[in-house]
N, C-alpha and C positions, 0 to 999 in steps of 0.2 A: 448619440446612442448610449442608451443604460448600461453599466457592464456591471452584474453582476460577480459575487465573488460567495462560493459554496463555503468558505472555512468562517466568514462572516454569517452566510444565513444557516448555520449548522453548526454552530459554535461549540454546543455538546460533542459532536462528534471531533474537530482538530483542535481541541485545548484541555490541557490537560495539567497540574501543580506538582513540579518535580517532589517525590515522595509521600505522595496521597494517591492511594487507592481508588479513584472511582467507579461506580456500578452505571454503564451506559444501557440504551437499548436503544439499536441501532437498526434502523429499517432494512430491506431487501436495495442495493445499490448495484446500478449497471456500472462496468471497467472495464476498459480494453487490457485486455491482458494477455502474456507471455510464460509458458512455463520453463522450464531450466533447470539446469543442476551444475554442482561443481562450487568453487571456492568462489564466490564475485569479487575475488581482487586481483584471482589470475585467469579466472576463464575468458576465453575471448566471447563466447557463446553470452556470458552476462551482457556486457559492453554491449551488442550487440542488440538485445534484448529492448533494453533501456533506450537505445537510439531509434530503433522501430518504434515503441511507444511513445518517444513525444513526437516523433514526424505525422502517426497517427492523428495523436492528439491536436497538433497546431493547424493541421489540415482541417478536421473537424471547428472548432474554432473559429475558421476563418469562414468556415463556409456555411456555419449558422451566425456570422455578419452578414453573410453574403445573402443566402435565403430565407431567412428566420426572421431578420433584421434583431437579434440577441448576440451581446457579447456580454463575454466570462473570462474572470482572471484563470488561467489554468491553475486548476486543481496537484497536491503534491504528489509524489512520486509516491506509491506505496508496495508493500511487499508480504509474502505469507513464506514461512520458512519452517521447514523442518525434514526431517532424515528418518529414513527406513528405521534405522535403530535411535531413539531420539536422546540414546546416551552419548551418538556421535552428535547429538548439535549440542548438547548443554557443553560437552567436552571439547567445542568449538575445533571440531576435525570439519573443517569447511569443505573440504575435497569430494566430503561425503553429504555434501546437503542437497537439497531438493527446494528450490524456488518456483513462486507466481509473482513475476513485477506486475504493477499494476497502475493506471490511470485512471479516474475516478469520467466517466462518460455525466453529464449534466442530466436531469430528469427529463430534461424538458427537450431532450433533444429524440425522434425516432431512431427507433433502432433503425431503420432502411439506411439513415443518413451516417448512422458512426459507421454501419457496413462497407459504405460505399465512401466512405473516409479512407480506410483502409486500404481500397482498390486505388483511390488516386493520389495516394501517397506512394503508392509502390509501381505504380504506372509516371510519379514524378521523381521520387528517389532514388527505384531501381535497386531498395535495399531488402536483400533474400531475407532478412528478419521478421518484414512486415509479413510474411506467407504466415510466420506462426502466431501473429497477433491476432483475438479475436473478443467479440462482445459478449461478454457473460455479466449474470447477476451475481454479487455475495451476497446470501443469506446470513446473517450474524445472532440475530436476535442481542440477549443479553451479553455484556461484555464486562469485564473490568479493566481500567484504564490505568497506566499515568504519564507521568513526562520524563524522559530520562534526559541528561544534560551530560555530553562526552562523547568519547571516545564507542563505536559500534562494538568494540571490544568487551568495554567496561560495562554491557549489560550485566551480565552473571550475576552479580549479587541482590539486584533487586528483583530479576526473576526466580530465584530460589526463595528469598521473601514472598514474592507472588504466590508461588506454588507449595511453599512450604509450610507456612505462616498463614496471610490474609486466605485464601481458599479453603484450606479447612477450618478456619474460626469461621466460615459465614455459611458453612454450610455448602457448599460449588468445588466444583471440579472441572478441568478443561474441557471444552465440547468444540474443538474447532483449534485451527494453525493457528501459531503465533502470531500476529502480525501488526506488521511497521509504520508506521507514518513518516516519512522525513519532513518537518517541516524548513529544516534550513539545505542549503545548498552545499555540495560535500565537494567541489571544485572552489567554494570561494568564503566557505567558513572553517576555522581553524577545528582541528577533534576538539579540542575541551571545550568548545562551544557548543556543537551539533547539538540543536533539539530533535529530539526522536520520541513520538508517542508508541509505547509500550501497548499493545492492545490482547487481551486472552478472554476469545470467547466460551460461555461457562453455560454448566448446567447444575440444580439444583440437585441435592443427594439427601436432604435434612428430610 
């Protein structure tokens, strides 16, 4: 059996060259998603969040080998961040943010089937998380990219370049949440390693 992998036939969208700006555009993409708030290093409500989303996920997965006869490497963990006052998230007062974790759902799979992913993950897990997990689309359109390499911390300075600098020399403004790609694993990659695609969706002002 074929198993496809979404960061290979989508390469534009999971790659990206630590300190280079790029202008993506990024089709309408289904995700099972989870919304939340709070610090994600002490909320238990995060944690929780994230464990519902891959049990989703690997349930779906398994059960488009099972009736599809299609397997897929699962897709990375992603995220959309930001706070009522978005001086508390540049100010990195995490207590006061506002999340959507997110799993990337495959094209090719129906929505009936990620629905009913859902139902017997939670009908197998038994985890009160999966109730708030659900299939939506993001709409992105145009974005600018890049690759951050470190510490989830050590964002701040090239998003203040983003925002400061590259957006209005090109004429763009943010039109949409920040949002994360993790492409490494954060239980088994060191921080000054972590790659993290930086993503700010944008609209034209020029």
């Amino acid at each position: 059996m074929e198993k496809s992998d979404i960061r290979k036939q989508c390469k534009p969208l999971y790659s990206a060259k630590a300190g280079v700006f790029s202008i993506v555009e990024v089709p309408p993409l289904p995700y099972f998603m989870v919304d939340g708030a709070g610090d994600p290093n002490t909320a238990p409500e995060y944690g929780s969040a994230i464990e519902a989303l891959y049990a989703a996920s690997y349930t779906l997965k398994f059960r488009s080998k099972e009736a599809l006869k299609r397997d897929y490497a699962l897709p990375p963990l992603e995220g959309l961040w930001w706070a009522e006052d978005m001086a508390d998230f540049t100010a990195r007062r995490k207590d006061l943010w506002r999340w959507t974790m997110m799993i990337l759902v495959p094209r090719f799979i129906p929505h009936a089937m990620a629905e009913d992913a859902i139902a017997r993950a939670l009908d197998k897990k038994k985890l009160p998380a999966l109730a708030k997990v659900r299939v939506a689309a993001l709409e992105e359109g145009q974005v600018v990219q890049t690759l951050h390499v470190g510490s989830y911390d050590d964002e701040g300075p090239i998003l203040r370049t983003l925002h400061e600098d590259f957006l209005p020399a090109h004429g763009l403004a943010p039109a949409g949440r920040h949002h994360e790609i993790y492409l490494s694993d954060s239980r088994k990659t060191p921080a000054v390693s972590l790659k993290t695609i930086l993503r700010q969706p944008v609209r034209s002002i020029a």
